[in-house]
C-alpha positions as CSV (number, residue, x, y, z in Angstrom):
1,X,-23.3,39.3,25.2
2,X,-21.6,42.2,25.5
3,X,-17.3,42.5,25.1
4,X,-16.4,45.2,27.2
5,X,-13.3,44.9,29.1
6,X,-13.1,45.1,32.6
7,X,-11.1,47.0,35.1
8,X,-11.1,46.2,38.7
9,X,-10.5,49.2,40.7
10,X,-9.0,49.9,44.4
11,X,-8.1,46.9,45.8
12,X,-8.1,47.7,49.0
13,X,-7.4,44.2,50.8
14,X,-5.0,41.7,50.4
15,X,-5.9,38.4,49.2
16,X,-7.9,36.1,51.5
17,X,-8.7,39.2,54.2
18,X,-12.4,40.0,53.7
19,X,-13.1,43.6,53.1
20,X,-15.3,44.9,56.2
21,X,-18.2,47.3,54.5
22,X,-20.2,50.1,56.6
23,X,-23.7,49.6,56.7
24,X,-24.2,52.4,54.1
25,X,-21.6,50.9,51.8
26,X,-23.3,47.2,52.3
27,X,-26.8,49.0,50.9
28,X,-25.0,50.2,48.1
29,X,-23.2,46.7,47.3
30,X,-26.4,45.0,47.8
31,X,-28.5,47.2,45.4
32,X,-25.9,47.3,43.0
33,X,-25.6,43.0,42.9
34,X,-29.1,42.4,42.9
35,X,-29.5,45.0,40.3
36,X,-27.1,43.0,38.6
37,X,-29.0,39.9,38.6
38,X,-31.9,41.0,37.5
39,X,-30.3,42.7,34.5
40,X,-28.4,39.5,33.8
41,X,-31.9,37.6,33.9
42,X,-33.3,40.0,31.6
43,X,-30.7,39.6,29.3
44,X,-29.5,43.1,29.2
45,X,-25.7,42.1,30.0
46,X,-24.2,45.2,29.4
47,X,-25.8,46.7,32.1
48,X,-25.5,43.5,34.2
49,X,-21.6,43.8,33.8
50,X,-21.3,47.4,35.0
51,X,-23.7,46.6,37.7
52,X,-21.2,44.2,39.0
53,X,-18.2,46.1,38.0
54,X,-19.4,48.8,40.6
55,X,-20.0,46.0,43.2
56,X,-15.9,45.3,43.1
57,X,-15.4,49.4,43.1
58,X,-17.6,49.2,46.8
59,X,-15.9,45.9,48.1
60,X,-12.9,44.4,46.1
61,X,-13.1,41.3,47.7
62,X,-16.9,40.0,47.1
63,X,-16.3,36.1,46.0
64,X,-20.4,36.7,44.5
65,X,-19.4,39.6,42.4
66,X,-16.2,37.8,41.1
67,X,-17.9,34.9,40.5
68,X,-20.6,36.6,38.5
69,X,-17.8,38.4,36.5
70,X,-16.0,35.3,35.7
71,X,-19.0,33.5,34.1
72,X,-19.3,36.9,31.9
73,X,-16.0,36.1,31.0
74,X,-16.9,32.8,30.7
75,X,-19.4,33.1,27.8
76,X,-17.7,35.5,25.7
77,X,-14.9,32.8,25.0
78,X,-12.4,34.7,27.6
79,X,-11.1,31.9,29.9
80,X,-8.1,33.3,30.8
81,X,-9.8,35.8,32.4
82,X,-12.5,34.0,34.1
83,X,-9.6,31.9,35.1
84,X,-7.8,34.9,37.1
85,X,-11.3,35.8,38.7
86,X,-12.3,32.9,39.4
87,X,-9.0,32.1,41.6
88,X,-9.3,35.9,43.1
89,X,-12.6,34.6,44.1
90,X,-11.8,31.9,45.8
91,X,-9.0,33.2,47.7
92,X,-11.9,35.2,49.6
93,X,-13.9,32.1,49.7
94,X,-11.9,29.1,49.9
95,X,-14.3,26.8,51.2
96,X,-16.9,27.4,48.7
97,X,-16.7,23.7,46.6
98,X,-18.9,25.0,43.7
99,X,-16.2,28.2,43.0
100,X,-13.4,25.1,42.8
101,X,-15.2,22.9,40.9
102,X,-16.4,26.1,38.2
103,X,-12.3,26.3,38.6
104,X,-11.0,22.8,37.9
105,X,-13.3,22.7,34.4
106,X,-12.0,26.0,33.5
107,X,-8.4,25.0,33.9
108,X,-9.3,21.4,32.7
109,X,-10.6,23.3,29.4
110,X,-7.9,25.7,28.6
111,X,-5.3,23.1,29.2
112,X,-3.8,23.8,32.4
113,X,-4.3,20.7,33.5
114,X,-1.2,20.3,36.2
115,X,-3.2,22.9,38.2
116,X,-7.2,21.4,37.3
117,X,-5.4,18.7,39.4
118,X,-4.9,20.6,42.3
119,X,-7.9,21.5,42.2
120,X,-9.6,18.6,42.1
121,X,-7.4,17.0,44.3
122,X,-8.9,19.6,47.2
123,X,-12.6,18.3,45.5
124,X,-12.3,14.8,46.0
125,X,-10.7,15.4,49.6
126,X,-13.9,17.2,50.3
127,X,-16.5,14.5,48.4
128,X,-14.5,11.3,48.3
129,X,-17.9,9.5,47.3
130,X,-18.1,11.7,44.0
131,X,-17.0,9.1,41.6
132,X,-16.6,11.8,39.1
133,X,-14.7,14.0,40.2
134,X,-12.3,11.1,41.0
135,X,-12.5,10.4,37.0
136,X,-11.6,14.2,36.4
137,X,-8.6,14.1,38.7
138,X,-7.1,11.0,36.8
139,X,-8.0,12.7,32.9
140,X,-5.7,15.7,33.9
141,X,-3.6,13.3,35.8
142,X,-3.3,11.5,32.4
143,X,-3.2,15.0,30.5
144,X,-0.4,16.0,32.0
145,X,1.5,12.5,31.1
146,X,1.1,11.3,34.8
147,X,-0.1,7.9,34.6
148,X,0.9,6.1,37.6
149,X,-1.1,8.8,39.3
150,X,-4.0,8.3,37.3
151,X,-3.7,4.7,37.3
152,X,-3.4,6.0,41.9
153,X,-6.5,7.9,41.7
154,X,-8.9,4.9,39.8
155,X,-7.5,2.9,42.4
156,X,-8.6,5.2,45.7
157,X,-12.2,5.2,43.4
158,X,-12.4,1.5,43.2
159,X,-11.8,1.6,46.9
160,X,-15.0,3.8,47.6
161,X,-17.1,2.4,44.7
162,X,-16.3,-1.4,44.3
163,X,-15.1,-3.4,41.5
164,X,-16.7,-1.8,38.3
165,X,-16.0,-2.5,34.7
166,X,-15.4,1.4,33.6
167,X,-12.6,1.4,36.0
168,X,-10.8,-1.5,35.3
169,X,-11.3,-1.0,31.6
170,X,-9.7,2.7,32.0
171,X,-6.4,1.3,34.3
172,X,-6.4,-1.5,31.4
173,X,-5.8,1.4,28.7
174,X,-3.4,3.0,31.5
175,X,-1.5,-0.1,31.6
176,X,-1.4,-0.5,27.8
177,X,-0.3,3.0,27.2
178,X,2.8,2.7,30.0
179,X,3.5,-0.7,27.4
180,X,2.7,-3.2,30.7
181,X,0.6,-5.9,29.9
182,X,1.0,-7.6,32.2
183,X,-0.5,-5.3,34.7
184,X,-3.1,-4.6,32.3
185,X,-4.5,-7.8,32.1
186,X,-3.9,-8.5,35.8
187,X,-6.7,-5.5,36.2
188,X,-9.4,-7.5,33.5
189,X,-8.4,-11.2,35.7
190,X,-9.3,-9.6,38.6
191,X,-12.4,-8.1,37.4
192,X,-13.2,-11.8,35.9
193,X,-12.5,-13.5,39.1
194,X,-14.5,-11.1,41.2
195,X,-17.6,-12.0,39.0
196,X,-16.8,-15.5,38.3
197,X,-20.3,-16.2,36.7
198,X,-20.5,-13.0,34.6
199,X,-19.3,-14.1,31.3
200,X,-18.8,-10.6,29.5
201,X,-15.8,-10.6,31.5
202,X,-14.0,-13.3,29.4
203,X,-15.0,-12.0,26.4
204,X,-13.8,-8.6,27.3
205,X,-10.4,-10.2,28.0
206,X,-10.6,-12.6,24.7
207,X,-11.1,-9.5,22.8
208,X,-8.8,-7.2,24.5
209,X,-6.2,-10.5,23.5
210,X,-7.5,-10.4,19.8
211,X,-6.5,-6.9,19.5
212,X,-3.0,-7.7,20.7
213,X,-3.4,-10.1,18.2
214,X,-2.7,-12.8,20.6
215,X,-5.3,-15.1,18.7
216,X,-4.8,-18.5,20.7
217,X,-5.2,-16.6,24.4
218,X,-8.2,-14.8,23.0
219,X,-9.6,-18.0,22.0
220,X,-8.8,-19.7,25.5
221,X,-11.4,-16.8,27.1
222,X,-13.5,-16.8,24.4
223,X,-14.1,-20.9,25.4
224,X,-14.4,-19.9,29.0
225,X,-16.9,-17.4,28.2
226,X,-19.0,-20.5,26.4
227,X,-18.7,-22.6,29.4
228,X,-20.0,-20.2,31.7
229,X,-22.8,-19.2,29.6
230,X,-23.2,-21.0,26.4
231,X,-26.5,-18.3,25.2
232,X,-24.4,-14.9,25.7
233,X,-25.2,-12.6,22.6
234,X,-21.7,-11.3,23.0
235,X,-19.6,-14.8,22.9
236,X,-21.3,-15.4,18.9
237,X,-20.2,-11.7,18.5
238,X,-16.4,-12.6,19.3
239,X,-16.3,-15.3,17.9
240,X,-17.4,-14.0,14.3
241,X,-15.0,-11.5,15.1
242,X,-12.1,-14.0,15.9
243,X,-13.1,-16.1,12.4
244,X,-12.7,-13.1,10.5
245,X,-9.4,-12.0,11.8
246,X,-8.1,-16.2,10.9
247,X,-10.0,-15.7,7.1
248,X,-12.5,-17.7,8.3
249,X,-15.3,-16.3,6.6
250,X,-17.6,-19.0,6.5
251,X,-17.6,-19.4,10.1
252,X,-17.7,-16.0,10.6
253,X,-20.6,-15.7,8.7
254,X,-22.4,-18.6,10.9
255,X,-21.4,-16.7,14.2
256,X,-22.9,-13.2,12.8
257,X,-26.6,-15.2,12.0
258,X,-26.3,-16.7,15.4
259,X,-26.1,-13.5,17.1
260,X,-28.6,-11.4,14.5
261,X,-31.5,-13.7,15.8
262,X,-30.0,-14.0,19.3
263,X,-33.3,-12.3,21.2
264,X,-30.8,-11.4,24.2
265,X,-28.8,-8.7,21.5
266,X,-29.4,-5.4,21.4
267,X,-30.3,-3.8,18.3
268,X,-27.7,-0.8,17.7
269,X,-25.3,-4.0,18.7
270,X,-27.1,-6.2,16.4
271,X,-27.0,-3.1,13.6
272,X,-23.3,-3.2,14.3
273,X,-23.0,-6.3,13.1
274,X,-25.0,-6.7,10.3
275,X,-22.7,-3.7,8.9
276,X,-19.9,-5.1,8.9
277,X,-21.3,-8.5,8.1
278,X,-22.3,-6.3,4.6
279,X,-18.9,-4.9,3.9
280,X,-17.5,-8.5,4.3
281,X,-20.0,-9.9,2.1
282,X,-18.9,-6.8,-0.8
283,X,-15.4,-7.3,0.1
284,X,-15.8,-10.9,-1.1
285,X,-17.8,-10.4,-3.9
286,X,-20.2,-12.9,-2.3
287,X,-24.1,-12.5,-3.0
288,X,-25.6,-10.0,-0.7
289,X,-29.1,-10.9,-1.2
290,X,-28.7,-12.8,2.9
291,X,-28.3,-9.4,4.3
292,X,-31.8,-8.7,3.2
293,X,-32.6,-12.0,4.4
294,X,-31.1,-11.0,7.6
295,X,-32.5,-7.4,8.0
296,X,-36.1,-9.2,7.5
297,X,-35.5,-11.3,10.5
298,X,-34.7,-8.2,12.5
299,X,-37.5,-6.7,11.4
300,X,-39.9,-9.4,12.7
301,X,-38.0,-9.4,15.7
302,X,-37.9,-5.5,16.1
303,X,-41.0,-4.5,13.9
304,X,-41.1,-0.8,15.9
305,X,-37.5,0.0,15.7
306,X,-37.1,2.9,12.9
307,X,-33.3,3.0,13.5
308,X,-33.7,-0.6,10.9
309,X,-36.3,0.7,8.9
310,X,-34.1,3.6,8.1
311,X,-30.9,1.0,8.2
312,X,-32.7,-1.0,5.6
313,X,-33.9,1.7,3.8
314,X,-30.4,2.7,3.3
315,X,-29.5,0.1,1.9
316,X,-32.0,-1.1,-0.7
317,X,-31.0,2.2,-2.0
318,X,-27.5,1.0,-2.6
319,X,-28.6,-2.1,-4.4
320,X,-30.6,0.0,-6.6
321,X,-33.9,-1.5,-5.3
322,X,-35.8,2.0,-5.0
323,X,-39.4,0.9,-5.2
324,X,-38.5,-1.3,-1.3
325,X,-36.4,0.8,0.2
326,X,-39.4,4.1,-0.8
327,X,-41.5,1.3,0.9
328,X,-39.5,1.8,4.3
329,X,-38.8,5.4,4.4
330,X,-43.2,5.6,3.6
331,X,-44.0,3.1,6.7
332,X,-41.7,5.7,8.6
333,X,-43.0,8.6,8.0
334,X,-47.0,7.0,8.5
335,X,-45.9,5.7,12.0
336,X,-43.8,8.5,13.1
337,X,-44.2,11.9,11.0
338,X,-41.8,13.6,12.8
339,X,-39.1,11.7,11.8
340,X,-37.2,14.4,9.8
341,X,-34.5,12.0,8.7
342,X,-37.5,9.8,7.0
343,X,-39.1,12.5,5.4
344,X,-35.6,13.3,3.7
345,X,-35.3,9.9,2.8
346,X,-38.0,9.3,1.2
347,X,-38.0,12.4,-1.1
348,X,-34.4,11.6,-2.0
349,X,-35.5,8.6,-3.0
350,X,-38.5,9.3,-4.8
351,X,-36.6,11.8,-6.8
352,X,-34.8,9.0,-8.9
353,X,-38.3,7.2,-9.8
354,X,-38.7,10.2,-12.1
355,X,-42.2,11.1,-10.7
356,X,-41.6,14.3,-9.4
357,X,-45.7,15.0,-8.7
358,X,-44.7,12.4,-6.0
359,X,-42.2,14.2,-5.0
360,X,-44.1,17.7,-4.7
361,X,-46.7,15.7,-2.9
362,X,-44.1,14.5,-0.1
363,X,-42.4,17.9,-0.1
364,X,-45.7,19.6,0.9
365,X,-46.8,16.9,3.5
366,X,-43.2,17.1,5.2
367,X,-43.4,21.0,4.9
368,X,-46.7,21.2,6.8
369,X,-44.5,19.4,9.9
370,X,-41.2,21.4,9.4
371,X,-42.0,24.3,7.6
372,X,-38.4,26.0,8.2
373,X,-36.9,22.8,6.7
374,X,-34.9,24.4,3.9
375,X,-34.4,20.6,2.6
376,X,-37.9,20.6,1.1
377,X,-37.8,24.0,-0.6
378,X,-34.6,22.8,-2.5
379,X,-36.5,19.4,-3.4
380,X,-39.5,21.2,-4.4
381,X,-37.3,23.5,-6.5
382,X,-35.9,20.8,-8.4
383,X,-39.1,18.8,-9.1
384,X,-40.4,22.0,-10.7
385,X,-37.1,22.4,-12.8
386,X,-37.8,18.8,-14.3
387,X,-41.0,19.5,-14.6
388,X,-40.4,22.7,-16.7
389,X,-41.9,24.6,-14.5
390,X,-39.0,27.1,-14.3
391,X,-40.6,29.8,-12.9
392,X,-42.0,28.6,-10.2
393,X,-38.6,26.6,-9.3
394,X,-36.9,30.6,-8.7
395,X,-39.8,31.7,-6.8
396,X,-39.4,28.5,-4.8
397,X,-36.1,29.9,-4.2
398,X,-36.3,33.0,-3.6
399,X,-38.5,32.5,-0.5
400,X,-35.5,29.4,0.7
401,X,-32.6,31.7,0.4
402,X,-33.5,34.2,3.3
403,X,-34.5,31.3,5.5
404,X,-31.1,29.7,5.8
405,X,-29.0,30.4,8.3
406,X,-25.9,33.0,8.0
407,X,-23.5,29.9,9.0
408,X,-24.6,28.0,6.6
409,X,-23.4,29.5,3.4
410,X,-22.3,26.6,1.2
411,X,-26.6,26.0,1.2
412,X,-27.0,29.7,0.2
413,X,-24.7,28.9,-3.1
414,X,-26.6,25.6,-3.6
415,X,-30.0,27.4,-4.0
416,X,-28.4,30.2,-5.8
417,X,-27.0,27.6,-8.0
418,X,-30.3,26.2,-9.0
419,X,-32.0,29.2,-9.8
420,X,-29.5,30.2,-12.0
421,X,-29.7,26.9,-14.2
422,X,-33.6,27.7,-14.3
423,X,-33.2,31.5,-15.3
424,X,-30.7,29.6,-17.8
425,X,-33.2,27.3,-18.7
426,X,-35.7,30.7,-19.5
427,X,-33.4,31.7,-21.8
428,X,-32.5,34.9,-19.5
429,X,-28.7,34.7,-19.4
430,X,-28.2,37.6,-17.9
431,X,-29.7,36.6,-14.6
432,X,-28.7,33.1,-14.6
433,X,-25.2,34.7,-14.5
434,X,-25.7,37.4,-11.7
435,X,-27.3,34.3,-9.9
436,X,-24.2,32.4,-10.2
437,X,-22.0,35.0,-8.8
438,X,-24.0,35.2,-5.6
439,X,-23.4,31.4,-5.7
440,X,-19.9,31.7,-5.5
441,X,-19.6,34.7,-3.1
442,X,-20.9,32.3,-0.4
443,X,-18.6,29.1,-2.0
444,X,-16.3,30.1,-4.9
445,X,-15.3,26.3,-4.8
446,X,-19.5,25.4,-6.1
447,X,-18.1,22.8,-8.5
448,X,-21.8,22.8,-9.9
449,X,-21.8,26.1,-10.5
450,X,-18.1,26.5,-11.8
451,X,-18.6,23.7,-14.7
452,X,-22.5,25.2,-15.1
453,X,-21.4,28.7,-15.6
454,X,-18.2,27.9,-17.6
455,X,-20.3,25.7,-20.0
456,X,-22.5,28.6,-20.5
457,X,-20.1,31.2,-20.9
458,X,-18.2,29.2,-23.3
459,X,-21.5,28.1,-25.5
460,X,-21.7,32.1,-25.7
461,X,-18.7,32.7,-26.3
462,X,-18.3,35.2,-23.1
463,X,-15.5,36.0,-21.0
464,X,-13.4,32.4,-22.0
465,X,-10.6,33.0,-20.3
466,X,-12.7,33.3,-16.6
467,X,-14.4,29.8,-18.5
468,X,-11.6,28.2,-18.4
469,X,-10.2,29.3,-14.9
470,X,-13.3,27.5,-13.6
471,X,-13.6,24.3,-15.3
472,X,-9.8,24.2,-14.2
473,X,-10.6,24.2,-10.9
474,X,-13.1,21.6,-11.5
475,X,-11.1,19.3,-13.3
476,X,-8.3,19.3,-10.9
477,X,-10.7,18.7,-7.7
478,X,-13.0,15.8,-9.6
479,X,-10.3,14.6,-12.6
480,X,-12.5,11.4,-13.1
481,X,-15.6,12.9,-13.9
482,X,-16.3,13.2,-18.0
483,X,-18.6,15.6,-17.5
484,X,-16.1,18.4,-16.0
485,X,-13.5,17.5,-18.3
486,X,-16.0,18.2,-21.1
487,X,-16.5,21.3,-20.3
488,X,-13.0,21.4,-20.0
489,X,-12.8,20.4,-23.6
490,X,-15.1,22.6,-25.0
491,X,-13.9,25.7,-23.7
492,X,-10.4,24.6,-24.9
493,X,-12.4,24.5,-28.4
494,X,-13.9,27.8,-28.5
495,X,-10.8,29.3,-27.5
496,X,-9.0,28.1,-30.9
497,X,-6.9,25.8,-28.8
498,X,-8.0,22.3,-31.2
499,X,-5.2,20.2,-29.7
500,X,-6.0,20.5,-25.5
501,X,-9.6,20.2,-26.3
502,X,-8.8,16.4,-28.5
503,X,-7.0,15.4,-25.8
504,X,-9.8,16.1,-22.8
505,X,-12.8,15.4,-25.2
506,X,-11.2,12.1,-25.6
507,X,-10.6,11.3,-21.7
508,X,-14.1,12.7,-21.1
509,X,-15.6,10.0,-23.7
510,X,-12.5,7.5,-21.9
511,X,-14.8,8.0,-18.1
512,X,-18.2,8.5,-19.4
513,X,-20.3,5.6,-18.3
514,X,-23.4,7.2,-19.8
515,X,-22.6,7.1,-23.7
516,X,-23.9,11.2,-23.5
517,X,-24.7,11.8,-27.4
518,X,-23.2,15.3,-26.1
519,X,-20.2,14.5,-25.2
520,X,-20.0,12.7,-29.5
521,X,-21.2,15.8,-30.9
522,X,-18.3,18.1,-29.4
523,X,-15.8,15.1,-30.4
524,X,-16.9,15.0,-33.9
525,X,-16.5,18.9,-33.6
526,X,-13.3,19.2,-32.0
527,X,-12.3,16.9,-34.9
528,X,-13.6,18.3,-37.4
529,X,-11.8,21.6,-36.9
530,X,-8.6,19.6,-35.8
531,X,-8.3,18.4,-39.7
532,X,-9.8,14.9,-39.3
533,X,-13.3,15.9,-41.3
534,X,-13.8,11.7,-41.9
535,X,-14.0,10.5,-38.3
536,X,-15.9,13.9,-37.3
537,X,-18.9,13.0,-39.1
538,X,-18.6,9.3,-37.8
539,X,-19.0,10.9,-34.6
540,X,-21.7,13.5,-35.5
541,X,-23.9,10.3,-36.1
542,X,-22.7,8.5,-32.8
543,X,-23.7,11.4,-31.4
544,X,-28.0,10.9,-33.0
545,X,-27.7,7.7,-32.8
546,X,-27.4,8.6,-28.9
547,X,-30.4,10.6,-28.9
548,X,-29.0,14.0,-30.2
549,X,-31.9,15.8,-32.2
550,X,-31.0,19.2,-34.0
551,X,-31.3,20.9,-36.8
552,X,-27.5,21.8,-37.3
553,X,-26.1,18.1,-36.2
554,X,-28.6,17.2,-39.2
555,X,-26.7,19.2,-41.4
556,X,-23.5,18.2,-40.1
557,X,-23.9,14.8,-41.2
558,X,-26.0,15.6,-44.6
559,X,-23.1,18.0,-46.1
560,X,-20.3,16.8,-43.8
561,X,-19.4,20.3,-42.6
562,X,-19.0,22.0,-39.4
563,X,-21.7,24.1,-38.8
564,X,-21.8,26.1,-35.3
565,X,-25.4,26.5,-33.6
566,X,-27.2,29.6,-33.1
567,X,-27.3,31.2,-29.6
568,X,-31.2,30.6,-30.2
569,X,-30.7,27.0,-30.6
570,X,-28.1,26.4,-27.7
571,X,-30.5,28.0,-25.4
572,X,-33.0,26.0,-26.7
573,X,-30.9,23.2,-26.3
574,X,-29.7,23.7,-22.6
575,X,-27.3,21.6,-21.9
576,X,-27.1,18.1,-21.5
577,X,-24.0,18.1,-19.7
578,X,-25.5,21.1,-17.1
579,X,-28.8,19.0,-16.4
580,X,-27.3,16.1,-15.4
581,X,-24.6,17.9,-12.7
C-alpha cells in the first residue's frame, strides 16, 4: 500500500451542494474512477490513489471518490484522515447508511466515541430492527461513561427483539457497574419469571449471587433451579462451584463427577471443569490418579473429540507418564494428520524418551503435511545434535533460518543458537561464536545463548570480561537456576576473582536438583585455588563418583593438585552444563 499524502484541490462547492459536472467533465470523472477501480483491484495502489485524487480535482464533491480515498486512508493505519473524508463524504451524501456505518466504526475505533454515538444513533433510527447496531450505540454510550443511556438503548432493543439473555445479562453488568443491585437483579428476576420453566435462569442468578458472595441467596436459586429441573448439567456445575467457595471439597468433588458424566454437558464446558477439578485436587495435595479416571469416562463418552485427546495428552505429560500421553498425541495424528498442534505434541514428547530415530521419523512424516513448519526443522536439528550427527544438525539449519518470518526474530536467534552449540560441538570455535552473535542480533536477551557463549568464552579463556556481562544478565533474569549461576561461578574463577566464584559455585550446588558431577569438579577447583586443597580433592572425587571421566580430574585426585585441562580436552569435553540448557 502506498503512503503518499494527499491534497484535495479546488473546492469549488460548499459542503452538502453537489457539484454540477458538464458532460465532457462527467467523461473525464468517470474514466478516471473506473480507472481507479480497476487499478485498486489489481493491486497497483499507487496508481489507484492518483486515479482518484484527479476524480476530486474534476468534481470536489464526489461521495464515491471520497469514499474510496478514505478506505486508502483506512489501510495504511491513517484514521484521522479517513475520518475527515469520510464525514466530507457524507455531507454530499447523507442518506447513504453504508458511508455512516464505515463512519461510526472508524470513530468507534479511534476513540471518539461521543460522536460514533451520533452516528449510530442516525443508524438505528434508520434500521431499528438491527439488533447490532443497537449493541454499538450502547458500547460507546458506555465508552463515553454514559450508562443510563446505555442501560436506554438495551432497553428500546429488548423492545424490538423480546426478552433475551445477552441483554439482560449486559444491563445486569450496567447495573453492577452504576453499584445498583437492586436494579440489577430486578433485570435477571424478570428474565427468570418470563421463562418460568427454563432453569438456567436461576442458576445464572445463584451464580451472579455467589460472586457477590451472597452464599445463602445463591443457594436459594440454586434449589429453585433443582426443582425446576432436577437433570440440568449446569445446576451440578454450581453447586460444585458453591462447595468449593464453603471448603467443601468433598462435595464439590461429588458435584464435578456428576456433571463430567452428565450426557446433557458440553464438552469445552465439561473440559472447564475437569481443570479446575485438577488444580483443586494439586492444591490439596490429594491423589490425582481420579482425574485420569475421569478423563477416561470422557473419552468413552466423547471417543472423536481431539480437544480431550490433546487435553489428556497434556496432562499425562505433567505426571511424567510419557509412554500414555505419546499414546494420545499418536491416535491424533492417525485420525486427523492435519492436526498441527498433535504433530507438535507428539514430537515434543517423544523427545524425552531419548529415541531420537523416533523423533526423525515423526519430524519427516509431519514435514511431508507442513513442509514450511519451521517447528520440525528445529526438532530435526536437535535429534541430529544428540545423535552426533553435528553436521547435518547446521545444514538442517541453515535451510530453517531463511524460512522464518522477519517478525519472528526471537526463532531466528533460537536456530542460530543451535547451530552454534553444534559448530561448538565440531570443535570449530570460531563459527560457533560468529553463530552466536547472529543469535543475539535478533534477541540479545537469548539466555541460552548468553550462558552457552560465556561458558565457552570463559573455558577459553576469551574476552572474560564480555563472559561475565552475559552470565550477569542471566543470573539476574533466572537467579534459581544452578546451571547459570555456574557459569556465573566459573567465569568468576578464570578471572582470578576465587572468592565470588566460592560463593556462586556454592548456590549453584545449593539449587542443583541434578547432582551435575560438573558443577563438583569446578567446586573442588574453585577450592582448591581458594586455599582449601583438603576439601578440593573431596570434591574432585564427588565429582567421578557422579559420572565425570577425564584424564586431568584423574590426576587431580592421584597427586592432589590442580591441574587445568587442555583446550583439546575441553572441546572434547563440551560441556555438561551447555548440553543440558
Amino acid at each position: 500500500m502506498i503512503g503518499m499524502m494527499l491534497t484535495i484541490h479546488c473546492v469549488r462547492a460548499e459542503d452538502g451542494v453537489k457539484q454540477r459536472l458538464s458532460r465532457s467533465e462527467q467523461r473525464k470523472f468517470d474514466y478516471f474512477f473506473y480507472e481507479g477501480i480497476r487499478l485498486d483491484n489489481s493491486e497497483k495502489y499507487d496508481a489507484a490513489l492518483d486515479m482518484f485524487k484527479h476524480c476530486l480535482e474534476i468534481d470536489s464533491t464526489s461521495s464515491a471518490a471520497l469514499y474510496e480515498l478514505s478506505s486508502f486512508y483506512i489501510q495504511l493505519n491513517q484514521p484521522e484522515t479517513a475520518v475527515r473524508l469520510m464525514k466530507k463524504c457524507i455531507s454530499y451524501a447523507p442518506d447513504n447508511q453504508e458511508y455512516h456505518s464505515i463512519l461510526a466504526t472508524l470513530l468507534f475505533e479511534t476513540g471518539m466515541f461521543g460522536e460514533a454515538a451520533d452516528e449510530y444513533e442516525v443508524l438505528v433510527k434508520a434500521s431499528p430492527e438491527k439488533a447490532e447496531l443497537h449493541g454499538y450505540l450502547a458500547e460507546s454510550y458506555t465508552r463515553m461513561g454514559e450508562i443510563g443511556k446505555a442501560i436506554e438503548t438495551y432497553d428500546a432493543l429488548e423492545n424490538v427483539m423480546g426478552m433475551l439473555d445477552a441483554i439482560s445479562m449486559e444491563k445486569f453488568r450496567l447495573y453492577m457497574s452504576l453499584q445498583q443491585p437492586d436494579e440489577a437483579f430486578r433485570e435477571l428476576e424478570k428474565l427468570a419469571d418470563k421463562f418460568p420453566m427454563e432453569s438456567r435462569y436461576p442458576i445464572i442468578i445463584g451464580d451472579s449471587y455467589l460472586k457477590q458472595n451472597n452464599d445463602d441467596k445463591a443457594l436459594i436459586y440454586y434449589r429453585k433451579a433443582y426443582e425446576i429441573d432436577p437433570q440440568s448439567p449446569y445446576y451440578p456445575v454450581s453447586m460444585a462451584n458453591y462447595f468449593e467457595k464453603k471448603g467443601l471439597r468433598d462435595s464439590s468433588k461429588v458435584e464435578i463427577n456428576k456433571a463430567l458424566v452428565n450426557q446433557r454437558l458440553d464438552v469445552n464446558t465439561k473440559l472447564n471443569i475437569l481443570a479446575r477439578f485438577i488444580v483443586q485436587l494439586q492444591r490439596s495435595s490429594q491423589d490425582i490418579e481420579s482425574a485420569n479416571t475421569l478423563f477416561q469416562t470422557l473419552l468413552e463418552q466423547h471417543p472423536d473429540e481431539t480437544r480431550l485427546k490433546l487435553a489428556f495428552g497434556e496432562f499425562l505429560a505433567t505426571q511424567g507418564k510419557t509412554d500414555e500421553a505419546r499414546f494420545q498425541y499418536k491416535l491424533i495424528t492417525e485420525s486427523e494428520p492435519e492436526n498441527l498442534n498433535a504433530w507438535i505434541s507428539f514430537v515434543r514428547i517423544s523427545i524425552q524418551t531419548g529415541d531420537m530415530d523416533e523423533v526423525m521419523r515423526i519430524c519427516e512424516k509431519a514435514q511431508s503435511i507442513f513442509p514450511e513448519t519451521i517447528e520440525f526443522y528445529f526438532f530435526r536439528a536437535i535429534a541430529c545434535s544428540q545423535k552426533g550427527d553435528y553436521h547435518k544438525a547446521i545444514e538442517i539449519l541453515s535451510v530453517a533460518i531463511p524460512m522464518v518470518p522477519a517478525e519472528n526474530p526471537l526463532l531466528v536467534s533460537e536456530l542460530y543458537g543451535q547451530k552454534g552449540d553444534n559448530y561448538f560441538r565440531l570443535k570449530d570455535v570460531d563459527k560457533a561464536f560468529e553463530a552466536y552473535e547472529e543469535a543475539l542480533k535478533h534477541n540479545d536477551r537469548n539466555i541460552l545463548v548468553l550462558n552457552n557463549y560465556a561458558y565457552y568464552l570463559s573455558l577459553l579463556k576469551r574476552d572474560l570480561a564480555k563472559a561475565e556481562r552475559m552470565s550477569a544478565i542471566c543470573v539476574k533474569v533466572e537467579p534459581e537456576n544452578a546451571t547459570y549461576i555456574d557459569t556465573y561461578a566459573w567465569v568468576f574463577f578464570v578471572r582470578g576473582n576465587y572468592t565470588l566464584a566460592k560463593i556462586y559455585i556454592e548456590q549453584a550446588i545449593s539449587k542443583d536438583l541434578t547432582k551435575s558431577a560438573e558443577l563438583f569438579d569446578h567446586y573442588g577447583d574453585i577450592l582448591f585455588l581458594a586455599g582449601d586443597k583438603e576439601k578440593a580433592v573431596s570434591q574432585w572425587i564427588r565429582a567421578k563418583e557422579a559420572g565425570k571421566k577425564s584424564e586431568t580430574l584423574d590426576k587431580k585426585i592421584e597427586e592432589k593438585i590442580y591441574y587445568e585441562e587442555s583446550e583439546d580436552e575441553l572441546l572434547n569435553n563440551t560441556n555438561e552444563t551447555a548440553n543440558e540448557t
